[in-house]
C-alpha positions in Angstrom: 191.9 139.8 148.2 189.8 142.9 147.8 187.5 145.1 149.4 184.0 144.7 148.1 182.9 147.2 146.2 179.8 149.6 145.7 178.1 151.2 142.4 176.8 154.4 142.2 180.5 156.5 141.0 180.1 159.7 139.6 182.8 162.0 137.5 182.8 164.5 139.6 185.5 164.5 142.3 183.4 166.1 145.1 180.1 163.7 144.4 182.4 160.9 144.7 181.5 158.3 147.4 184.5 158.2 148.7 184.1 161.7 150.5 180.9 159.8 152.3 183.2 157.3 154.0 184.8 157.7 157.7 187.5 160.0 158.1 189.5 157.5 159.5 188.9 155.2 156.0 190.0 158.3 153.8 192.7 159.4 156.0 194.3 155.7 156.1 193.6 155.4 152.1 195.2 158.6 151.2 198.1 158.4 153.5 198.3 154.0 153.1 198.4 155.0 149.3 201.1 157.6 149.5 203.7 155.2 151.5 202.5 152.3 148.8 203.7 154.6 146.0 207.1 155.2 147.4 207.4 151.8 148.4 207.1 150.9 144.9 209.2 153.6 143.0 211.7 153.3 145.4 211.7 149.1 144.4 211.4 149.8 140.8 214.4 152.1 140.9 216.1 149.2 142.3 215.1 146.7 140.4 217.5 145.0 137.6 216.4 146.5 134.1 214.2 143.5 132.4 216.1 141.1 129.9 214.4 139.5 126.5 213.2 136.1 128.6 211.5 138.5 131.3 209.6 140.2 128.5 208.6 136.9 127.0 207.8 135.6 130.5 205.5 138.7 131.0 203.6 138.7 127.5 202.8 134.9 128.4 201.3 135.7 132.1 199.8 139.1 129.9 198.0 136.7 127.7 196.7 133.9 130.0 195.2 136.7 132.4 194.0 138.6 129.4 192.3 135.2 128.1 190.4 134.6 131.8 189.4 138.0 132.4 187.6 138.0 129.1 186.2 134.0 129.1 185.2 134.6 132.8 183.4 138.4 132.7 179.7 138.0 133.0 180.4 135.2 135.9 183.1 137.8 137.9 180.7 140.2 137.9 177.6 138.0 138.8 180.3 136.9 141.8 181.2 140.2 142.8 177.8 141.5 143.1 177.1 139.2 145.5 179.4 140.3 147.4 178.8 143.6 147.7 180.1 143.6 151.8 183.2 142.9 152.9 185.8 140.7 151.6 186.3 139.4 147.9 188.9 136.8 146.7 190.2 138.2 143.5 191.1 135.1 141.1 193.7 137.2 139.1 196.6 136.4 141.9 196.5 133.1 139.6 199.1 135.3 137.5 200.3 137.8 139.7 201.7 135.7 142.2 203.8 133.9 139.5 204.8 137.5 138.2 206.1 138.2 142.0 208.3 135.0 142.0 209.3 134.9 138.0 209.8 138.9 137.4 211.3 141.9 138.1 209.1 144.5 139.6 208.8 146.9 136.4 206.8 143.8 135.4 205.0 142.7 137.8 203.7 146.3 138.3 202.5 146.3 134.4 200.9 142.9 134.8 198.7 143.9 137.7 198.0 147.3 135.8 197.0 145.3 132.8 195.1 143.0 135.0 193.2 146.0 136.9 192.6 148.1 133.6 190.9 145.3 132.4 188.6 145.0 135.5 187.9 147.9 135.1 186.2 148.2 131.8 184.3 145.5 133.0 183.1 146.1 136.3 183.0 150.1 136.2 183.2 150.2 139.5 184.2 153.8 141.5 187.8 154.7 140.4 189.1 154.9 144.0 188.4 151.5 144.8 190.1 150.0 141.7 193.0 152.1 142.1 193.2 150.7 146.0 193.1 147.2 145.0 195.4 147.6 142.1 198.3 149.7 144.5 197.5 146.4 147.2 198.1 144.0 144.4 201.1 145.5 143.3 202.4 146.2 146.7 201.5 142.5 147.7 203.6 141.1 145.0 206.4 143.3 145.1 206.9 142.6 148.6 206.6 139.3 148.3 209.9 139.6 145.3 211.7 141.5 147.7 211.3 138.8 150.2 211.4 135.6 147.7 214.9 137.0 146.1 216.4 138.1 149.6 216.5 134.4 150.1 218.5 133.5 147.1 216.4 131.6 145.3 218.3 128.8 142.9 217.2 127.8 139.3 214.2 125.6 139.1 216.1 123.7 136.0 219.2 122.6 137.8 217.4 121.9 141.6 218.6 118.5 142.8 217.5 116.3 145.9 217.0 118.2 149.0 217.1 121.9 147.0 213.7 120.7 145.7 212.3 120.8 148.9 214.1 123.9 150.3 213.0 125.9 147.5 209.4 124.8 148.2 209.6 126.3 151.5 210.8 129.6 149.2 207.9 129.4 147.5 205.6 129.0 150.5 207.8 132.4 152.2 206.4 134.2 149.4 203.1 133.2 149.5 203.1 133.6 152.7 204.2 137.5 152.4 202.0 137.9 149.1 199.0 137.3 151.8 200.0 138.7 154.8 200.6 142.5 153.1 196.7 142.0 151.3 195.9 141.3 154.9 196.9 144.1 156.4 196.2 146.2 154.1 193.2 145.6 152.4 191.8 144.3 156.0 192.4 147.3 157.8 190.5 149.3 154.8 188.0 146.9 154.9 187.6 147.6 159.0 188.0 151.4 158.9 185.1 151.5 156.4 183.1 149.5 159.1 181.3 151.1 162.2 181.8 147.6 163.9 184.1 145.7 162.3 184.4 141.4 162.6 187.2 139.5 162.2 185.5 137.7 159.3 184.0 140.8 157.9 187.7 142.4 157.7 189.5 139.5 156.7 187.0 136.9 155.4 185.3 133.8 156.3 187.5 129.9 156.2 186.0 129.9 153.0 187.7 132.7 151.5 191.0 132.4 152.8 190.9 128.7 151.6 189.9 129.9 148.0 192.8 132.9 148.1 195.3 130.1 149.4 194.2 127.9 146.8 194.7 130.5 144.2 197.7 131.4 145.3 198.8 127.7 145.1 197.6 127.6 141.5 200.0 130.7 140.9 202.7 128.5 142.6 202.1 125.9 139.9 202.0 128.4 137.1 205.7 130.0 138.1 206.9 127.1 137.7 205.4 126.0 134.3 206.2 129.0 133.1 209.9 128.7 133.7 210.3 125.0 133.2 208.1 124.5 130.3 206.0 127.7 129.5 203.4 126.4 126.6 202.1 124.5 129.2 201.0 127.5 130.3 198.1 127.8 128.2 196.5 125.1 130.3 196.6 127.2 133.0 194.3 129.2 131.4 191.7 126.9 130.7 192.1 125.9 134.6 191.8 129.4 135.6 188.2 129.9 133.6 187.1 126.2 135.6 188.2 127.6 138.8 186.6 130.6 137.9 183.0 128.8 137.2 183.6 126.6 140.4 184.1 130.0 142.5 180.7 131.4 140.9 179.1 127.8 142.0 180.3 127.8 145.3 179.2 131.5 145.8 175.7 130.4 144.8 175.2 127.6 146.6 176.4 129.7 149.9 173.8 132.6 149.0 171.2 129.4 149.1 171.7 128.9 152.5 172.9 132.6 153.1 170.5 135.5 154.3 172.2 138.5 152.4 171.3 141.1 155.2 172.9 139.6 158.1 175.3 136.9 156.6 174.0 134.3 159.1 172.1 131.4 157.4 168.7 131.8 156.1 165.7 129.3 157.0 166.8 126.8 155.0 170.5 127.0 155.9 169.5 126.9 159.7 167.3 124.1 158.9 169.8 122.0 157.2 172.2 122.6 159.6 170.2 122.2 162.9 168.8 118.8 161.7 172.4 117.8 161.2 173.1 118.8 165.0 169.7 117.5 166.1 170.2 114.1 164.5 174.1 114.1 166.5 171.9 115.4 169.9 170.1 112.3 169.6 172.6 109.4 168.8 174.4 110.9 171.7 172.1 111.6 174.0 172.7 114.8 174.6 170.8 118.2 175.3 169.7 120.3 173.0 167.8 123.9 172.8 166.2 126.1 169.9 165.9 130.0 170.9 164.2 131.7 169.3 164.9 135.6 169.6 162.0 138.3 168.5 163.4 141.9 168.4 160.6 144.2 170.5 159.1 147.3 168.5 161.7 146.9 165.0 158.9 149.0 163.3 159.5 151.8 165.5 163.0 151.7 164.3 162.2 151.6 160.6 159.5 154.5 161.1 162.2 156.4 163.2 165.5 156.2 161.0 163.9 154.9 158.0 164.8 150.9 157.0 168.6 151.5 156.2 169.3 152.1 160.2 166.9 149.1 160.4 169.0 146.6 158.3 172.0 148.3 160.4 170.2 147.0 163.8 169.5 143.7 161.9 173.2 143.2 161.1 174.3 144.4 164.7 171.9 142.1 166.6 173.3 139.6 164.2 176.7 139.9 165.2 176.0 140.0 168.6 174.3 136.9 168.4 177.5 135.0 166.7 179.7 136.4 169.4 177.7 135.3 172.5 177.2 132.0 171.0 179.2 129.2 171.1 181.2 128.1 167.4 179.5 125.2 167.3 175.5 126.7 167.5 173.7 127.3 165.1 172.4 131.2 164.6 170.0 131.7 161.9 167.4 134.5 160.5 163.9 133.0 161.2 162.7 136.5 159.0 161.8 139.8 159.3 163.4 140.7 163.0 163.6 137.4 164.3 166.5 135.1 164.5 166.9 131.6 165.8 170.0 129.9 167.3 170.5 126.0 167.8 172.2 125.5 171.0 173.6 121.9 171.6 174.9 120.0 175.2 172.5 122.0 177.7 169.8 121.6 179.8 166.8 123.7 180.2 168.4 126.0 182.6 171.8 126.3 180.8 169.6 127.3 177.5 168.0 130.2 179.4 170.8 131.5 180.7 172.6 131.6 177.0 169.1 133.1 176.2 169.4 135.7 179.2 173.0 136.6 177.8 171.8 137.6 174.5 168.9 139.4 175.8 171.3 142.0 177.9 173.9 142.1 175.2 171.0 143.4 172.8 169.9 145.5 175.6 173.2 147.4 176.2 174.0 147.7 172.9 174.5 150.9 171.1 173.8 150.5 167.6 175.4 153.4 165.3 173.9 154.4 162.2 172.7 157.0 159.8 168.7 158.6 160.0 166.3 159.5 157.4 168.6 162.6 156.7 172.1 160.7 156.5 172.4 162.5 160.3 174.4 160.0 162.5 172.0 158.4 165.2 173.0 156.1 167.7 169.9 153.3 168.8 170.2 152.0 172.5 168.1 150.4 175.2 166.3 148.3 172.5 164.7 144.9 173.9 164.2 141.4 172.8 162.0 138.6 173.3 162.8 135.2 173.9 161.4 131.8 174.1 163.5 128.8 175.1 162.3 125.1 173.7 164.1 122.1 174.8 164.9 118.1 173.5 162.9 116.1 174.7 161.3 118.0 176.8 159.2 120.6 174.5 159.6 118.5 171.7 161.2 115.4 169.7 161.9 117.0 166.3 163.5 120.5 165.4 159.9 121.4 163.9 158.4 120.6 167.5 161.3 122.8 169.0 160.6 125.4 166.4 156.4 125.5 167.6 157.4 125.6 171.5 159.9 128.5 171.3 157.1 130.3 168.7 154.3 129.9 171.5 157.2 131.1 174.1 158.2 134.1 172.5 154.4 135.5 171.8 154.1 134.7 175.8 156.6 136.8 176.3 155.4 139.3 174.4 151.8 139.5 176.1 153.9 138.8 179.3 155.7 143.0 178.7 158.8 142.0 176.3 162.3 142.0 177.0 162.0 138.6 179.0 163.2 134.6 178.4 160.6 132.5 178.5 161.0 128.8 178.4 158.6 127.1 176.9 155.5 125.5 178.7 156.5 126.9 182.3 156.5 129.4 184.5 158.3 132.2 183.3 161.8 133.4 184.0 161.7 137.2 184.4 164.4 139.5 183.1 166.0 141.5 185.8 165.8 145.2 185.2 
C-alpha cells in the first residue's frame, strides 16, 4: 500500500513539490519519518547478525522480485498512472512479506531497498515519495518480525497436528500487523495531503484492500516455499508477473466504468449498474427514482478560479453525493457538471426529499481550493438543480427515467435554479 504519486520532480530541493503540500502533510512526513528511522536502527541493532541460510534465503526473494519488477515494468507503470489519486496496492509485498516472517531485519531492510531502488529507475517518480513508501515498507515488515517472533514461532519442517494450525494463526498475526502499520501510516499521509479526505480515498476502496490481502496471502505462500522447498520458488515468480497482468486488467476494466475526475461511475458504469437495480425494482415490485442533479452557473466557477478549482467542486459535489446517498444507490457522472443517482425502495415523495437533502448539502458546502494564482479560495453558497423521475410513474425503462428527470431539471432551471422538481407536476420549491 502506497500513496499515489505525482510527476513533475525537479533536482532542486526548494522547487520540489513537496514544499507545495500542507503543512500538516510535511510536518507529519518529516517527523513520521524521523521516529520510522529510529524505529528501525534501533531493531536492526537488535536483530541476530544474519547466518549463511538467511543470506541464501534473501538472494532467492532478491531474484524473484528482481525478475517481476523487470517482466512486469511497462504494465506497473501503465497501473500506476491510473492511479494517480489516492491509494495504490504495491504488488512487491509478494516478497516482502515473506522477508518479514523468514528474515532478520538487516534483510528485510535490503530487500525492500532493493525492491524500491528498482521502482525507482522505472517510475522516476519525485524522490520524497519513494523514500516514504520505501521507510513504510520497511517499517511495515519489521513490525510485523517483531510481532511474528515475539510469539515464538516453531519450525515449519517439524510442525505436527494442531501446531499446523496454530502457526497459521501466526502467520495471519503478522499479516495482520504488516497491514495495519501501511494503514496508518501511509493512510494518514494519504489524508493529510487531502483538503477533505474519505475513508476510501485514505485507505482504498473493497477492491484494493482485497488485492493487498490477496498479495499478502501470496507472500504467506511464498514464506513458506521458501523454507520448505525454496526452488519452488521460481514459480512464484511466474505467478507474481500473472497476478501482475490480472491487476493491470482489473484496473482497466474499472477505469471502463470509472469517470477519472470524480471516481464515481461514468455513463456507462451507471447505466450498467442502474439496469441491474431497475430489473430487481421490477421483479419485486418495488419503487424506484432517477435524480438527476445539474450544478447552477459551473462556468462561472471555471471563469472565476480557472478549471482546476472547477474539477475540485466536481470531486466535492461528488463526495457529497456518495455520503448523502444510501450504499446501495447508484451515483454516477451524467457529464460536464451533472451527475445522476439511482435511488431504489421510494416513492415519489421519499425521492424528493433524498433530492432536497442533496440540494442543501451542496448549498452549505464550502468547497476549498486554489485560484488562477495558486491563492487559496474557498467556493460557498453554490446551487443545484434537480429533477426527480419515478417507476412507473414517469416512466417504465431507465432511458424513460433518464428523459423525465432531463425535462425536470431544465424546468427547474427556467423555474430560478436551486429547486427539486419532480417530473410532470407541480413543482416542489426549495425553502430559502
Amino acid at each position: 500500500m502506497v500513496p499515489a504519486q505525482r510527476s513533475g520532480h525537479s533536482r532542486r530541493p526548494r522547487e520540489w513539490l513537496l514544499w507545495q503540500r500542507p503543512k500538516r502533510f510535511i510536518a507529519f512526513l518529516l517527523v513520521g519519518e524521523a521516529i520510522a528511522i529510529t524505529v528501525l536502527i534501533t531493531a536492526t541493532a537488535y536483530s541476530p547478525r544474519p547466518d549463511l541460510t538467511d543470506v541464501v534465503r534473501f538472494l532467492i526473494l532478491a531474484a524473484g522480485a528482481t525478475i517481476h519488477i523487470q517482466l512486469t515494468r511497462r504494465q506497473e507503470a501503465r497501473r500506476r498512472n491510473r492511479g494517480l489519486r489516492g491509494v495504490l496496492i504495491d504488488l512487491t509485498a509478494v516478497w516482502i512479506f515473506p522477508a518479514a516472517l523468514v528474515l532478520p531485519i538487516p534483510l528485510i531492510i535490503a530487500l525492500v531497498a532493493l525492491v524500491r531502488a528498482q521502482r525507482w529507475f522505472s517510475a522516476r517518480r519525485p524522490a520524497h515519495n519513494f523514500l516514504f513508501s520505501s521507510i513504510s515498507h520497511a517499517l511495515a515488515a519489521s513490525t510485523a518480525h517483531l510481532a511474528y517472533t515475539a510469539l515464538g514461532p516453531r519450525d515449519w519442517g517439524l510442525l505436527d497436528g494442531w501446531q499446523f494450525v496454530v502457526e497459521f494463526g501466526l502467520i495471519v498475526v503478522a499479516a495482520l500487523v504488516y497491514e495495519a502499520v501501511q494503514i496508518v501510516y501511509v493512510g494518514s499521509i494519504i489524508a493529510l495531503n487531502s483538503a477533505r479526505p474519505t475513508m476510501q480515498s485514505s485507505l482504498g476502496t473493497k477492491a484494493d484492500n482485497v488485492l493487498e490481502a490477496v498479495t499478502i496471502g501470496l507472500g504467506a505462500v511464498t514464506a513458506i516455499l521458501l523454507v520448505i522447498m525454496p526452488p519452488t520458488v521460481a514459480i512464484m515468480a511466474v505467478v507474481t508477473v500473472v497476478f501482475n497482468r490480472l491487476a493491470e486488467l482489473d484496473q482497466l476494466q474499472s477505469d471502463v466504468r470509472t469517470d477519472p475526475k470524480t471516481g464515481l461511475l461514468n455513463m456507462r458504469g451507471w447505466t450498467e449498474s442502474a439496469q441491474r437495480t431497475f430489473r430487481r425494482a421490477v421483479r419485486s415490485e418495488a419503487g424506484l427514482a432517477v435524480l438527476m442533479i445539474d450544478f447552477d452557473h459551473f462556468k462561472e466557477i471555471n471563469d472565476t478560479y480557472g478549471h482546476p478549482a472547477g474539477d475540485d467542486v466536481l470531486r466535492r459535489v461528488a463526495e457529497l453525493l456518495t455520503e448523502v446517498t444510501r450504499p446501495g444507490d447508484v451515483v454516477g457522472r451524467f457529464g460536464g457538471e451533472e451527475f445522476l443517482v439511482l435511488v431504489s425502495d421510494v416513492d415519489a415523495l421519499q425521492a424528493y426529499h433524498t433530492a432536497e437533502r442533496i440540494r442543501h448539502r451542496v448549498s452549505t458546502a464550502a468547497i476549498s481550493t486554489r485560484g488562477k494564482r495558486g491563492e487559496p479560495v474557498t467556493i460557498t453558497d453554490r446551487t443545484t438543480s434537480i429533477g426527480v423521475a419515478v417507476y412507473p410513474q414517469h416512466g417504465r425503462s431507465i432511458d424513460e427515467l433518464l428523459h423525465a428527470a432531463d425535462a425536470a431539471v431544465y424546468l427547474a432551471k427556467e423555474q430560478g435554479r436551486d429547486q427539486v422538481r419532480l417530473a410532470g407536476e407541480t413543482p416542489f420549491r426549495a425553502r430559502h
